[in-house]
N, C-alpha and C positions, 0 to 999 in steps of 0.2 A: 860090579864095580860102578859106581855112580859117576855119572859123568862129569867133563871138565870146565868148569867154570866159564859160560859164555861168553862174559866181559873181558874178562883176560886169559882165557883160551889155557890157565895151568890146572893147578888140582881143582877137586870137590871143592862147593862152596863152601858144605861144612868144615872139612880139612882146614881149607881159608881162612876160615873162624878159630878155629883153634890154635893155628899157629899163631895169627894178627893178637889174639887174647895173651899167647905165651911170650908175645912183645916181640915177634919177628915184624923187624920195619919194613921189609919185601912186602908182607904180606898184609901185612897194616895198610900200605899203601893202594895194594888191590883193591881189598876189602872197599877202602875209602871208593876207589872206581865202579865196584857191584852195587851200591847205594846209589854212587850219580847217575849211574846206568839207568836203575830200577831193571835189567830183566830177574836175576833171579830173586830177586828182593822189590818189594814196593819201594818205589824212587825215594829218597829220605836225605836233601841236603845236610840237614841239620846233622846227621847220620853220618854221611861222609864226609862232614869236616872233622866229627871226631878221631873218625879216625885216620885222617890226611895231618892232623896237627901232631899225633906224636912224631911224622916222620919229618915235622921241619917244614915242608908246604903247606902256605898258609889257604890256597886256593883261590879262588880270583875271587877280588875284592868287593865286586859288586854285580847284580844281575847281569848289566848289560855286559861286562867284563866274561862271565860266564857265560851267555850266550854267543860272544864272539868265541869263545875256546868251542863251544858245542857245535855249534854250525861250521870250523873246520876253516873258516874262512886263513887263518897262519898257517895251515897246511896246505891250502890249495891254490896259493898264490904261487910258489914255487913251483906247485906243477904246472901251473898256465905255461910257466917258460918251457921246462923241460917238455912237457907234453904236447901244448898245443902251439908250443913254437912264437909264445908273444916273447915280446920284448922285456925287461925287468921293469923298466918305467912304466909300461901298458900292466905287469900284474899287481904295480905297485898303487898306480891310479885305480885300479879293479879294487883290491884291497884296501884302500881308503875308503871310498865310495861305499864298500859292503859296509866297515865297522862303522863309518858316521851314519846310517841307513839304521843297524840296529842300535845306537846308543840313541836316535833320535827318537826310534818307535817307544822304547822303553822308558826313552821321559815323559812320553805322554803328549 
């Protein structure tokens, strides 16, 4: 049995594919995931928008917008609190600070 899809940890990539093709939105939307990912697939945004736009998600709008979802930074400001015991204004300033950091790099 071939293994489970690295990215999203459910079926075979190819399974992935065949369903995402037979217009399952679940898996459409993975699919779109294993593209952004690139592990089992060469990385291919272009790739994973198409298949992120049948399900309604348009995907973040711009580079820098995408590398602030990539680097995690909306995910790891809430753990500063819960985990490392800041305060919500301390991961909120943390948080600030990361996305204007990357939206600056990225204009250059």
């Amino acid at each position: 049995m071939p293994a489970v899809c690295q990215t999203t940890g459910t079926v075979p990539t190819s399974e992935l594919v065949q369903r995402a093709e037979g217009g399952d939105a679940q898996s459409q939307f993975e699919l779109g995931r294993v593209y952004e990912d690139g592990k089992e697939v060469q990385q291919d945004d272009g790739r994973a928008a198409e298949w992120f736009a049948p399900t309604g998600w348009p995907g973040p709008t711009t580079a820098a917008a995408a590398e602030v979802q990539a680097s995690n930074v909306l995910t790891d400001a809430p753990a500063k609190v819960i985990v490392d015991k800041w305060s919500v204004d301390q991961a909120i300033e943390w948080e600030d600070k990361k996305i204007k950091e990357i939206y600056d790099t990225l204009r250059g």
